[in-house]
N, C-alpha and C positions, 0 to 999 in steps of 0.2 A: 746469282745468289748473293744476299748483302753479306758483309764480313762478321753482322752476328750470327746469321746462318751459321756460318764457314766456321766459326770459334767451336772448339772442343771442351767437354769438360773434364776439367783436373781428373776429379776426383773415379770419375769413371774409367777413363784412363789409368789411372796408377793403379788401379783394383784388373783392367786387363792385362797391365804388364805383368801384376802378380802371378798372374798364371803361365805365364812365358818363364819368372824367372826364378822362381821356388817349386820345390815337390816336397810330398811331406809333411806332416803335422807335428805341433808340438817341438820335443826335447829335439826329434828327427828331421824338423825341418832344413832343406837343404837349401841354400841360397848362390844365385850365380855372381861369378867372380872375374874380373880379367885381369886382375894383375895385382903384385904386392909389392911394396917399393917402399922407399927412403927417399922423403924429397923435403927440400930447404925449411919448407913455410914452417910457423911456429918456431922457428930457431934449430928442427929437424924432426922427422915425426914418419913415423913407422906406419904406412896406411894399406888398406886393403879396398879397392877401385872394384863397388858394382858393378853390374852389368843391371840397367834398364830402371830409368825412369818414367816419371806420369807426368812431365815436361817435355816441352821440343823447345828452351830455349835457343832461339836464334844468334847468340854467342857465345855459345857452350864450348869450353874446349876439348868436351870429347869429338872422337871422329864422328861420322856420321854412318860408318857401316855399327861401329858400338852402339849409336845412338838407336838408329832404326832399323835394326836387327837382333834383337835381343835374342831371339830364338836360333839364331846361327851363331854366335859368338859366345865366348866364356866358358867355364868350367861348373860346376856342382860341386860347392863344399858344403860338410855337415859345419855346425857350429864350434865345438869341438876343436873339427882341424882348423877354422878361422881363430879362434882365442892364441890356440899352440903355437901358431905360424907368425903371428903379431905378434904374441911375449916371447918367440925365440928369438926374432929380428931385431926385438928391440936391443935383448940382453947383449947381443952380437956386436951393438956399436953403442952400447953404454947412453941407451936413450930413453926418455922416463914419459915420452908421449907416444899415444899409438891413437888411429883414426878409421871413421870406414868414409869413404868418399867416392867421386866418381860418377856413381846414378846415386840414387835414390836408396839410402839404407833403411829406412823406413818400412819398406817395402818388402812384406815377410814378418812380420813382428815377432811373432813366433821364432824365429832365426835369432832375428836381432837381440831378443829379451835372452836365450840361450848363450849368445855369446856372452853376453855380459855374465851372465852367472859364471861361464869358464874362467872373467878375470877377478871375480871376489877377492883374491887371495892375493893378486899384483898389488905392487906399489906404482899403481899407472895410472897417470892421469888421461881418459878414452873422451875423444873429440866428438861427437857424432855432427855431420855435417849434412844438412836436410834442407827442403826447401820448407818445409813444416804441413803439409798437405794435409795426411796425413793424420797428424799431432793436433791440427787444429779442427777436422772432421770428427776425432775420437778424443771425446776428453781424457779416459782411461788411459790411454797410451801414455798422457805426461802423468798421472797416478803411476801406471807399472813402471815410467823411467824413474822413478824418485825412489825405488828402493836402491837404487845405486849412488854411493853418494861421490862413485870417483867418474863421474859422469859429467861433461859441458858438453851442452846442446849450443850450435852455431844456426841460427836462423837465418838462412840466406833470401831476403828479398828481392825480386824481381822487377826492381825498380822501383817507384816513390808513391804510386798510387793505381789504380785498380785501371786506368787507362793503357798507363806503361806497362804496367805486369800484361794486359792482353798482346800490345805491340810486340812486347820481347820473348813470349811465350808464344802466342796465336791460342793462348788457351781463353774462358771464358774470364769475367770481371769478378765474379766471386770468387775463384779462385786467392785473387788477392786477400782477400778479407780471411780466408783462413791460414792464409800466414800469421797474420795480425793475433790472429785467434789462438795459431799455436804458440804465442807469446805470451798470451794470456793466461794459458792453460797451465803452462811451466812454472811461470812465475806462482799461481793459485798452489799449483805443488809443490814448492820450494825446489824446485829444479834451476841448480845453475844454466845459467843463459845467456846469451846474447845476439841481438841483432845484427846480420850485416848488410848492406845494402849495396846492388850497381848504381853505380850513380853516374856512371862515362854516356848515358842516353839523356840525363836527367838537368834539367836547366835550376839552376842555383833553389828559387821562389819553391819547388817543386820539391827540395830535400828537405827546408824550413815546414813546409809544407806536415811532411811525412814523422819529421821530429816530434811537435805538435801530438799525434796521433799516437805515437810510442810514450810518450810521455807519459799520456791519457791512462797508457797500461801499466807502467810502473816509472817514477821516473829516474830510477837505477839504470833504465835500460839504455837510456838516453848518453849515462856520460859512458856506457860502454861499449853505442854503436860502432863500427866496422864499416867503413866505405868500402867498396870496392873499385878498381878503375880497370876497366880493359885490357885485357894483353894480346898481343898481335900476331898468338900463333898463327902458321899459315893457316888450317884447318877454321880457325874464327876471322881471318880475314876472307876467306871464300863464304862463309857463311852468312857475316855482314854484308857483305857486296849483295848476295843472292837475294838477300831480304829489303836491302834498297834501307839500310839502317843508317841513321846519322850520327856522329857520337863526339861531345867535346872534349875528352880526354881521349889519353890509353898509352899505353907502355908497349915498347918491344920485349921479348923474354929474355934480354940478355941485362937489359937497364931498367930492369924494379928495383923504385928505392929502397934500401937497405931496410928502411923500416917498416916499410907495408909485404917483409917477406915474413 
């Protein structure tokens, strides 16, 4: 079988995991969860970690039973107790950011659109962190996120171009292009945004490259892209290894620079 056989597509995918890891429609839609935590990045930020993407990134720092087992792992929260549980955390350690991360928040919109109406009334600024699948398949999704205006969308790319996005995911080449897409979409709705990209697989010519292309969509997006570099949990260095991946950077978890936390 060639390896375009082999490639999966995105969008098909995140729309199967949908049904693994929501029940419920509407105000009642329930979304799966695996954990809620306080962790450094953004300077400290109160997040709530999915369960189940429409990605098999091959240096994901989730595990792999979270990864690919969506239907045996996590819990079922309504929207509701997701808002309550991120504004109580936050209030707890005097923290004015709060996030969903982890898998794929995207995923459910119906959930997601709910939680946000729970924080109307916060003074919090809500991270959402996606790969933009999603966001870029439905234009409407960046319409319904622009009623919120205490809302930044974190665009994580999959590397510099529609080649690498297939390498580092094993998903199909379009897929990339709706990332692009869901930049597009955001910025169209005045939705705060920003780009960030891995760049520890990507050879220098290749992020010039990709700049270029962000530009094309707005060129704000440009001076607020986000690199990413590698971190060497063990869980991403077995993974790495598995996949036969090469990479010119990366960090151990204990020495990220101060500034890319």
């Amino acid at each position: 079988m060639s390896q375009a056989m082999s490639l999966y597509d995105p969008i098909v995918r995140h729309r199967a995991v949908e049904k693994l890891v929501t029940r419920g429609t509407g105000k009642a839609q329930e979304r799966k969860y695996w954990r809620f935590r306080i962790d450094r990045w953004y300077g400290g930020i109160v997040t709530a970690d999915a369960v189940g993407c429409g990605l098999l990134c091959r240096f994901c720092w989730v595990s792999d039973r979270i990864m690919m087992k969506p239907a045996e792992v996590g819990k079922f929260y309504g929207p509701e107790t997701v808002a309550d549980t991120l504004v109580r955390m936050a209030a707890e350690k005097a923290i004015r950011q709060i996030r969903l991360s982890g898998g794929e928040p995207t995923i459910g919109k119906d959930h997601l659109l709910h939680v946000l109406e729970g924080l109307k009334e916060q003074s919090l600024l809500f991270i959402l962190e996606t790969n933009g699948i999603l966001i870029g398949e439905d234009k409407s999704y960046a319409h319904e996120l622009s009623e919120f205006p205490f809302v930044h969308v974190r665009v994580s790319l999959k590397g510099c171009s529609e080649e690498e996005f297939s390498s580092l995911t094993g998903a199909k080449q379009e897929g990339f292009l709706m990332q692009l897409k869901a930049l597009q979409n955001l910025v169209v709705e005045n939705v705060r945004c920003h780009p960030a990209v891995m760049v520890s697989f990507s050879p220098e010519n290749s992020l010039q490259r990709l700049v270029e292309r962000i530009r094309a969509i707005d060129p704000k997006l440009v001076e607020e892209l986000e690199t990413e570099e590698l971190i060497l949990y063990p869980s991403v260095q077995t993974k790495v290894r598995r996949h036969g991946l090469s990479y010119y950077r990366s960090y151990v978890p204990n020495r990220v620079p101060r500034e890319l936390v």
